[in-house]
C-alpha positions in Angstrom: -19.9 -10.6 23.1 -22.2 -8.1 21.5 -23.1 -8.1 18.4 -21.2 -5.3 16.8 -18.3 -6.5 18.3 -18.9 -10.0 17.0 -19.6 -8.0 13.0 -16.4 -6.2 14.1 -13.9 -8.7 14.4 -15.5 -10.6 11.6 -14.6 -7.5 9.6 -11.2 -8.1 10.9 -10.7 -11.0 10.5 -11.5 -11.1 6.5 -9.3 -7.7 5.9 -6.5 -9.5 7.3 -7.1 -12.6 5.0 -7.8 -10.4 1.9 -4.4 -8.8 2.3 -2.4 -12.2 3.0 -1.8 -11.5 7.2 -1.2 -14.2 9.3 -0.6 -14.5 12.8 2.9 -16.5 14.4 3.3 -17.0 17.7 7.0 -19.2 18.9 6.6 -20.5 21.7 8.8 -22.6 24.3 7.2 -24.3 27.7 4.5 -21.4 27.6 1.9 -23.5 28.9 0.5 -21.5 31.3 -0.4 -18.3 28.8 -0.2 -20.4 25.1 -4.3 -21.3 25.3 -4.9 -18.0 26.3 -3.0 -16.1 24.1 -3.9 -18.6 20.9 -7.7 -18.0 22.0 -7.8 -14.6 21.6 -5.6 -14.3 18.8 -7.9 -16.5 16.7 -10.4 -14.5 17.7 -9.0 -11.4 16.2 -7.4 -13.8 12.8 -8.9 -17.3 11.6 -4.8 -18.1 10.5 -2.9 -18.5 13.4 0.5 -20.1 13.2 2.1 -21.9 16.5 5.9 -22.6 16.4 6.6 -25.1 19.3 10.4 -24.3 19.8 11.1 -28.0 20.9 8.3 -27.9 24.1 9.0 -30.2 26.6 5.8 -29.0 28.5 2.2 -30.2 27.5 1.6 -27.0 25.1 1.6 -29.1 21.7 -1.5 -31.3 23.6 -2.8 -28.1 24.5 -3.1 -27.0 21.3 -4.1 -30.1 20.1 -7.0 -29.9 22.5 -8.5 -26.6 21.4 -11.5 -26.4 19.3 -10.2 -24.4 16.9 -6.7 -25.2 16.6 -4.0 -23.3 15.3 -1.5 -24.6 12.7 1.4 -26.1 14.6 4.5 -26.4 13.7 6.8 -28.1 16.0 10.4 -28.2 16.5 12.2 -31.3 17.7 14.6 -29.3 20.1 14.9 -26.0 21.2 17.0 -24.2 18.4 15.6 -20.3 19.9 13.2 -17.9 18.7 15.6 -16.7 15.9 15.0 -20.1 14.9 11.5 -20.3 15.0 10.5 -17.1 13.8 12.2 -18.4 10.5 10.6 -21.9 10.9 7.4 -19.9 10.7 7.9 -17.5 8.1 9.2 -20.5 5.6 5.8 -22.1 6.6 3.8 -18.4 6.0 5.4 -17.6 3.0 4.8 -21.7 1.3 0.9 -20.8 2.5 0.7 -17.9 0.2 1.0 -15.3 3.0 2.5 -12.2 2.3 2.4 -10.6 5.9 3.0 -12.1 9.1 2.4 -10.6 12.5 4.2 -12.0 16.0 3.8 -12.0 19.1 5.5 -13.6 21.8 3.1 -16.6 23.9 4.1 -15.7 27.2 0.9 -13.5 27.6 2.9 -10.0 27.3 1.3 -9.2 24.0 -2.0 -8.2 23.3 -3.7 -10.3 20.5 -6.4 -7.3 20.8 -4.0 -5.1 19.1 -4.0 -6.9 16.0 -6.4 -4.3 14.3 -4.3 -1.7 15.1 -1.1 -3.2 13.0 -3.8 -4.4 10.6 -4.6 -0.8 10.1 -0.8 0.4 10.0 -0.5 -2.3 7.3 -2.8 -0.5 5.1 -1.2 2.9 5.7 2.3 1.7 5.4 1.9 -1.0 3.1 5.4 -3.2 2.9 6.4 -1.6 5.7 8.0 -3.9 8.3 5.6 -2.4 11.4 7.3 -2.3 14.6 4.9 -2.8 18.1 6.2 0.3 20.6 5.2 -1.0 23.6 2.9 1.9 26.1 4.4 3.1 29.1 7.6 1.0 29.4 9.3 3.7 31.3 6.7 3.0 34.1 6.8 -0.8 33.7 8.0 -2.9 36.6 11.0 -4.5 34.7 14.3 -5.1 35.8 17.2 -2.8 35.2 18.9 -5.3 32.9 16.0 -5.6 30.6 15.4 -1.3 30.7 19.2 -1.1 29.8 19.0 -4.0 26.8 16.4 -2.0 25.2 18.4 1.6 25.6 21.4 -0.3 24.5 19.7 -1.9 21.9 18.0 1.2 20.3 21.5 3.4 20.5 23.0 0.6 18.3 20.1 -0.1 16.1 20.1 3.7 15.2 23.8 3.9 14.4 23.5 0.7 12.4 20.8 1.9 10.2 20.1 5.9 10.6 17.0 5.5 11.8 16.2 5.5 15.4 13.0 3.5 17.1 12.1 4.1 20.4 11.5 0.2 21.4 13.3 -2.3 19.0 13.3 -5.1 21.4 9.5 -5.7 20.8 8.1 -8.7 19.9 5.1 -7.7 18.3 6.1 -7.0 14.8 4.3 -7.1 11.0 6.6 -8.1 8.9 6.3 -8.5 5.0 7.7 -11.6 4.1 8.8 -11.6 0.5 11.3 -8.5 1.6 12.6 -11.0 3.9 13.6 -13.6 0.8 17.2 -13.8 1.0 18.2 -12.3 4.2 20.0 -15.3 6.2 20.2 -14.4 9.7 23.2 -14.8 12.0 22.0 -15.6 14.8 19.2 -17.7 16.2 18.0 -17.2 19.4 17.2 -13.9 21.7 19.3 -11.4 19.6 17.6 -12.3 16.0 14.9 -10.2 15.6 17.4 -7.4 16.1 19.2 -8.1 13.4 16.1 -9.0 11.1 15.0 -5.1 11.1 18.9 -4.2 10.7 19.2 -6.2 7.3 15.5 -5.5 6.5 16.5 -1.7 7.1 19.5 -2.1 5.0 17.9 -3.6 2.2 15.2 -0.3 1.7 12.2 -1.4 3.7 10.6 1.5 5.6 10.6 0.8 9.5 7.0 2.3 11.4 6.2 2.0 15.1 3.0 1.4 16.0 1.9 2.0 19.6 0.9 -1.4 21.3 -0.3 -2.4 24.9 1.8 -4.8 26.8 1.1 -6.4 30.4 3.8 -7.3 33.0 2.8 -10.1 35.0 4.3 -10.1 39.1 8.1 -11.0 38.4 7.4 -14.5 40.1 4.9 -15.7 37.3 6.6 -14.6 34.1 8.5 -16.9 32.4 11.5 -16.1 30.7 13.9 -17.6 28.9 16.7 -14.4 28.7 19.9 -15.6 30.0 21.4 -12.3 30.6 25.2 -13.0 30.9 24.7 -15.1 27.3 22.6 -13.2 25.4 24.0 -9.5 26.5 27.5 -11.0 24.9 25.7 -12.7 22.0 23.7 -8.9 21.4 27.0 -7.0 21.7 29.3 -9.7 19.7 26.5 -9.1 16.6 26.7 -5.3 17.1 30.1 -5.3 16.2 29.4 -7.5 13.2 26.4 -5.3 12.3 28.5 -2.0 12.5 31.4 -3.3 9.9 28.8 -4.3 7.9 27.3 -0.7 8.2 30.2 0.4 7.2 31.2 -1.9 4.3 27.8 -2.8 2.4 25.1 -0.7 4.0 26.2 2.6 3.7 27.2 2.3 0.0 23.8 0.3 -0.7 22.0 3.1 0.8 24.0 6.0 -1.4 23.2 3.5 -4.2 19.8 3.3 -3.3 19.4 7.6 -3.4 21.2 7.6 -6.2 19.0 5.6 -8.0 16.0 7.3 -6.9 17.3 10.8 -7.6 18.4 9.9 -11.3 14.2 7.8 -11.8 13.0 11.0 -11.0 15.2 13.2 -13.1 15.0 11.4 -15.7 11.1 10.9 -16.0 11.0 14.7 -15.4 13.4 15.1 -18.2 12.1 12.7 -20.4 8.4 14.7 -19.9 9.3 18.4 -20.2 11.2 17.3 -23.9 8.8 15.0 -24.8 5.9 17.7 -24.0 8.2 20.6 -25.6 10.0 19.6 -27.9 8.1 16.6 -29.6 4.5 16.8 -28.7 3.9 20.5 -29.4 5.5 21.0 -32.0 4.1 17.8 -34.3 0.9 19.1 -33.0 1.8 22.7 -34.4 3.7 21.6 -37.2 0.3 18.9 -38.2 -2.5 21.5 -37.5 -1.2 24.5 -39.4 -0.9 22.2 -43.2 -4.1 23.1 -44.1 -7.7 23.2 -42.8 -8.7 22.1 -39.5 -11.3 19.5 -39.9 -13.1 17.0 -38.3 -10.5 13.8 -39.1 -7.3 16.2 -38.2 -9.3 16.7 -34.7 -9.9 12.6 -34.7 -6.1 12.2 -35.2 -4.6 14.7 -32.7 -6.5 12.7 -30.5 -5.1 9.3 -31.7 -1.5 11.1 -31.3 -2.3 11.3 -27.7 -3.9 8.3 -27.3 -0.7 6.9 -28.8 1.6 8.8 -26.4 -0.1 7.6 -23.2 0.2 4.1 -24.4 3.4 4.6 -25.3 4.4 5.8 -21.6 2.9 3.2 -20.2 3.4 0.3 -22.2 6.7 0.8 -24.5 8.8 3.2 -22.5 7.2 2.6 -19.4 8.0 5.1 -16.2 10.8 4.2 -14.4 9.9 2.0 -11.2 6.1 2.2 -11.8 5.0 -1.4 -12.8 1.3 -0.5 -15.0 -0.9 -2.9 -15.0 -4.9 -2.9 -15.5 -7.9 -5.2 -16.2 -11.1 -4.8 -18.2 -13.6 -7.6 -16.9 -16.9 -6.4 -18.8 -15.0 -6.4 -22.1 -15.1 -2.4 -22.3 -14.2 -0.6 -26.0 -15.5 2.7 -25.3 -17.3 2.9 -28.9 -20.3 4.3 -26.9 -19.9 7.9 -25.5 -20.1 8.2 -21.5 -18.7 10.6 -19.0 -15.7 8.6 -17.8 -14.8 8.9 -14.1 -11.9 8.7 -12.6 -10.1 9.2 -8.6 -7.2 11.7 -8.5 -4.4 10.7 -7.2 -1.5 12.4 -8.6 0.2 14.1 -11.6 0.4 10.8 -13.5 -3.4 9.9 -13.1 -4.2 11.6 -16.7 -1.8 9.0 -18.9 -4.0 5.8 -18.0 -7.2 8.0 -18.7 -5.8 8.9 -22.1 -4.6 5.7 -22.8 -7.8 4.0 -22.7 -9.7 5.4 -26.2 -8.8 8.4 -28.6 -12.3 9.7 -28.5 -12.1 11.3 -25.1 -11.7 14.7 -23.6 -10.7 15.7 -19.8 -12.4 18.6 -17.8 -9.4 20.1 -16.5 -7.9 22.0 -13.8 -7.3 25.3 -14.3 -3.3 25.1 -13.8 -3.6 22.2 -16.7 -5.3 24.6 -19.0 -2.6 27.2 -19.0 -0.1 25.3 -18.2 2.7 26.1 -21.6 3.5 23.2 -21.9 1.3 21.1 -23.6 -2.0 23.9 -23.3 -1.8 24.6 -27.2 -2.1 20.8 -27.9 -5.0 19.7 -25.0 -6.8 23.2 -26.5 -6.6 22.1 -30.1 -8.2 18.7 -28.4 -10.5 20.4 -27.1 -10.1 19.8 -23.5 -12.1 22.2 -21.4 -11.4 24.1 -18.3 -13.8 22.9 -15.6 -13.9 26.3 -13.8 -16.1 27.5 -16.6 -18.8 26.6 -15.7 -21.7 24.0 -16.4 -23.6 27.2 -18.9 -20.8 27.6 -20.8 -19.2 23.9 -21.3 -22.8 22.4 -21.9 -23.0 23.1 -25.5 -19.5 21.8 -26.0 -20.1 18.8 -24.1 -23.3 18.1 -25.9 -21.4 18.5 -29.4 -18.4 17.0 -28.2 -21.0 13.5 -27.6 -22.7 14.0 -31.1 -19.3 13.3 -32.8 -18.8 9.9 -30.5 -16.5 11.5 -27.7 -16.6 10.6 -24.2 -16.2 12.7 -21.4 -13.6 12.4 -18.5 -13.6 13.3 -15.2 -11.5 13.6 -11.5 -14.8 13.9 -9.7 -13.0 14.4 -6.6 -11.6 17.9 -8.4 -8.2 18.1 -6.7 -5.8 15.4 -6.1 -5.3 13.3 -2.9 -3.3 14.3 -0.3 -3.0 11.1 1.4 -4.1 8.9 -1.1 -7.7 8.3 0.0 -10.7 8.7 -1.6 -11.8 12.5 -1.3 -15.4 13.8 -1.7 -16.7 13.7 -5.4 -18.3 16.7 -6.4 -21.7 16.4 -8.4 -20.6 18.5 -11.7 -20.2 14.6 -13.7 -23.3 13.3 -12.8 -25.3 16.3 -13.7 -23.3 15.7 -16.8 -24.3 12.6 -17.3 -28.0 13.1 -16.6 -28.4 16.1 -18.4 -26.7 14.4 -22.0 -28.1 11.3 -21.0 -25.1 9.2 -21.5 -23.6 6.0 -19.3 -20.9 6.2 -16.8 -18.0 4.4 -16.6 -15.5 4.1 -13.4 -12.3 4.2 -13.8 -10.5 3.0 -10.6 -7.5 3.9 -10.5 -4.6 2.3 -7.4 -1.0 3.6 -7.0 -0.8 7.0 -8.9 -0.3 8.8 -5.6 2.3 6.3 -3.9 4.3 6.8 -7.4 4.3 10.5 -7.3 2.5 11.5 -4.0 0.9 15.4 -4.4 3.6 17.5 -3.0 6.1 14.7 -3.7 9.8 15.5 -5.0 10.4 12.0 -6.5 9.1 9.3 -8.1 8.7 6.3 -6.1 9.1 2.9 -7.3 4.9 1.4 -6.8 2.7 -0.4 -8.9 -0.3 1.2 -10.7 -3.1 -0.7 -11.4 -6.6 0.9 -13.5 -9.5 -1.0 -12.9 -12.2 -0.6 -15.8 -15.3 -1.3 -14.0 -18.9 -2.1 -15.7 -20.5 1.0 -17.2 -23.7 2.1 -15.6 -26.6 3.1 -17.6 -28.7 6.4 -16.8 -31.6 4.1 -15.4 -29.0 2.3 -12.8 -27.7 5.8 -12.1 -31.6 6.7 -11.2 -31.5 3.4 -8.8 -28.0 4.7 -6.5 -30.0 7.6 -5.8 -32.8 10.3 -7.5 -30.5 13.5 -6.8 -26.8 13.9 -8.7 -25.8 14.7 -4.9 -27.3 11.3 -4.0 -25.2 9.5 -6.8 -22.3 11.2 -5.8 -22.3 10.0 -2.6 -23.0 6.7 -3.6 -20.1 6.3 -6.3 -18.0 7.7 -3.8 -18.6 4.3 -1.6 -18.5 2.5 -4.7 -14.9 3.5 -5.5 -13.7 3.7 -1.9 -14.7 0.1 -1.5 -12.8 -0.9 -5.4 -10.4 1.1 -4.4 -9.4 -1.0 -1.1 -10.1 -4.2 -2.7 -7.4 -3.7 -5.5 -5.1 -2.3 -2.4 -5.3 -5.5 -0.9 -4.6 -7.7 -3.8 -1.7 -5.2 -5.1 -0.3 -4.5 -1.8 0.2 -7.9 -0.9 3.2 -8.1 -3.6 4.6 -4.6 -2.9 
C-alpha cells in the first residue's frame, strides 16, 4: 500500500470516528466472504461491528482469529437480518455512535465505498443515506430478485412520496437516534424496507448514494432469500404500510408542512414588526430628544446588543437551537476587527450579540435596506463598497472610542454552506489600525435559512469564539494580507468542520 493511500484511509478512518460512524455488518454462515469483507472494512473504519445471526458455521472463530478483530455480537439462533440489524444498532447507539453504516457479509458490498457515504454524511448530515447499487440493470441476477426490487421501489414510493431507484440495498448510513422509537414489524428479509418507510414517515430526508456491487457466478453466492416466503412476507407488510400511509403518515406529513410553513411565517413576521415597528421607531423616537452625543451613540448600540441577545436567548428563533462557546475567556474590552463566515441572513444576530461596542461593514442591500438602515446608520455601520479611502478615517475613529470592527470576509453569503474565498479588505484593516483579530466561527446559519431558502429549517447554530490573534501572529500566517487571507481561510474551514462533526452527530 502506498503511502498516500495508507495517509488516506487514516484520514478516513478518524473523520468517521469524529462524527460518531460505525460500521455493522449481520451476518449468517458467511464464512467464506466474512474475513474478507471484515478485513477490508477495518481497513477503511477502526469500529467495526459483527452481528453473528445465530452462525452455525466457524465465522464467530473466524473472527475470533483475526488480528484485529471486530466487535462481535452473537446471536444464539437465527432470528433474521431485521433482527440483527436492531441487535446492532442497540449495541451502536449504547457505544455512543450516532451513525451506523451496513453492509451485508456475503462479499456483495464494497467496504471501499465507505468514503463515499462518509462523504454523503457530511453533505446530508442526518440523512438516512441509501447505497444505489451501479449497473444493476446489467447484473447477472435472477428475474425474481430484478422484479423484488421494481416491486419494491413502486411500493416504497407510494408509501412515502418519494421514489428511490434501488431500495433493496443493503449498504445503508443510517442515523441512529432518528431511529429511537420506531419498533419494526418484521424481522427478517423484508425489514430494512420498512425501516426507511417509518424513518421516511417520521421526517428524515432519504439520499442515494451511488455504490459498486459485485455478483459472484450464481453457484458461489450464498443466499438466504426464500422467495415464496419472503415475497408474501414483502407484500403482506405493504398492505400494512399503505393503511398506515393512509391513517398516520399522510396527516403527520401535512402536520409536519404545516408546522414548517407557520416557523417561518412567524419569524418573518415577528422580524419585519419588530424591525418596523419597535426598533426604528425607539431608535427615532430616542435620537431626536436632544443632542446626539457620544453616550446616546454607546446606548443605541447597547439597544442592539440587547435585541440580538434577546433573539437568541429569550425569544429564541423558532427551531434553531443557539448555542456557543468562548474557551479563551473572550470580553471584547479590547478593539479588534472581528471576523466572521457568511452563511445566511441570520449570521449578523450572533455577531451583534457578542459586545455593544461593535460595527459591521455591510452589504450594500443591508445599507439601504428601509427597514432598519436609519438605525445601523445612526450606529454607524458602514457600507463596505465604499471603499478602504473613504472608511479608513471612520474606522480609525471608530477604534479610538473602544469599537471593534466586524467582518464577512468571504463578502457574500454561502451558497452551499462551505467556506468561500475571504477577500483581503479585513486584514489590511487590521494591519493598517494595528489592532487584533478575532474569529468568529460560526456553524448552522445557512442550514437554518439557506441563501435562496423560502423557510426556516429546524438546525442547530453553534458560534465558536476562537483565541484572538495579535498583529505579530498575523505577521507569522503569512507577510502579505493576501497570504493571511488564505491562511484564515484554512483556519476556519478546518473549525468549521470540526464543530460540524460534533454538532452533526446530534442532528
Amino acid at each position: 500500500m502506498s503511502h498516500s493511500l495508507i495517509e488516506e484511509n487514516a484520514s478516513v478512518r478518524q473523520s468517521l470516528k469524529d462524527r460518531g460512524i460505525c460500521v455493522i455488518i449481520p451476518t449468517y454462515n458467511n464464512a467464506g466472504t466474512i474475513v474478507d469483507v471484515v478485513t477490508r472494512a477495518m481497513a477503511q473504519c477502526d469500529d467495526v461491528i459483527v452481528v453473528c445471526d445465530g452462525c452455525t458455521d466457524n465465522t464467530v472463530s473466524l473472527l475470533e482469529a483475526l488480528p484485529q478483530r471486530p466487535a462481535i455480537v452473537p446471536l444464539g439462533k437465527n432470528k433474521g437480518k431485521g433482527t440483527a440489524l436492531k441487535e446492532g444498532f442497540r449495541y451502536a447507539r449504547k457505544a455512543g455512535f450516532a451513525y451506523a453504516i451496513t453492509l451485508d457479509g456475503d462479499g456483495q458490498h464494497f467496504p471501499e465505498d465507505i468514503p463515499t457515504l462518509l462523504e454523503a454524511n457530511k453533505a446530508h448530515p442526518g440523512a438516512l443515506l441509501v447505497g444505489e447499487r451501479k449497473g444493476l440493470e446489467n447484473a447477472d441476477r435472477s428475474k425474481a430478485s430484478s422484479f423484488a426490487n421494481k416491486f419494491s421501489n413502486f411500493w416504497f414510493a407510494v408509501q412515502t412520496g418519494h421514489y428511490l431507484n434501488d431500495t433493496q440495498t443493503g449498504y445503508r448510513l443510517y442515523p441512529l437516534k432518528k431511529l429511537r422509537g420506531l419498533s419494526l414489524l418484521t424481522s427478517r428479509y423484508e425489514a430494512e424496507l420498512e425501516l426507511m418507510v417509518l424513518a421516511s414517515w417520521h421526517g428524515v430526508k432519504l439520499v442515494s448514494v451511488p455504490v459498486n456491487v459485485y455478483y459472484p457466478p450464481r453457484e458461489e453466492r450464498v443466499s438466504h432469500f426464500r422467495p415464496g416466503k419472503d415475497f408474501a412476507r414483502i407484500s403482506a407488510l405493504n398492505a400494512v404500510l399503505c393503511f398506515f400511509a393512509l391513517v398516520y403518515a399522510l396527516p403527520l406529513a401535512v402536520i409536519r408542512a404545516i408546522l414548517s410553513v407557520l416557523r417561518t411565517v412567524y419569524t418573518f413576521i415577528f422580524f419585519l414588526f419588530f424591525t418596523m415597528f419597535v426598533m426604528t421607531p425607539c431608535v427615532y423616537v430616542y435620537l431626536s430628544i436632544g443632542k446626539i452625543t457620544e453616550k446616546k451613540k454607546e446606548n443605541l448600540h447597547g439597544i442592539l446588543n440587547f435585541m440580538a441577545r434577546f433573539a437568541l436567548f429569550v425569544h429564541k428563533i423558532p427551531g434553531v437551537k443557539y448555542s456557543q462557546s468562548n474557551p479563551h475567556g473572550e470580553d471584547f474590552s479590547k478593539p479588534s476587527v472581528m471576523i466572521c463566515d457568511h452563511q445566511s441572513h441570520l449570521d449578523i444576530v450572533p455577531v451583534l450579540a457578542q459586545t455593544k461596542k461593535v460595527i459591521i461593514l455591510t452589504a450594500d442591500w443591508v445599507w439601504k435596506n428601509p427597514m432598519y438602515s436609519f438605525a445601523i446608520r445612526n450606529a454607524e455601520f458602514l457600507p463596505a463598497s465604499a471603499g478602504m479611502d473613504v472608511i479608513m478615517p471612520h474606522l480609525r475613529s471608530l477604534i479610538e472610542r473602544g469599537y471593534s470592527i466586524a467582518i464577512f470576509p468571504e463578502g457574500t453569503r454561502s451558497e452551499k454552506g462551505n467556506i468561500g474565498r475571504f477577500h483581503q479588505g479585513a486584514f489590511y484593516i487590521a494591519q493598517q489600525l494595528g489592532i487584533d483579530v478575532i474569529p468568529l466561527v460560526l456553524y448552522g446559519a445557512g442550514r437554518a435559512l439557506p441563501k435562496h431558502g423560502r423557510k426556516l429549517n429546524k438546525w442547530p447554530m453553534h458560534m465558536e469564539i476562537d483565541k484572538r490573534i495579535t498583529p505579530q501572529e498575523m505577521l507569522q500566517l503569512g507577510q502579505t494580507t493576501k497570504e493571511q487571507s488564505s491562511a484564515m481561510r484554512k483556519y476556519f474551514i478546518n473549525r468549521f468542520n470540526q464543530i460540524a462533526d460534533r454538532v452533526e452527530q446530534d442532528v
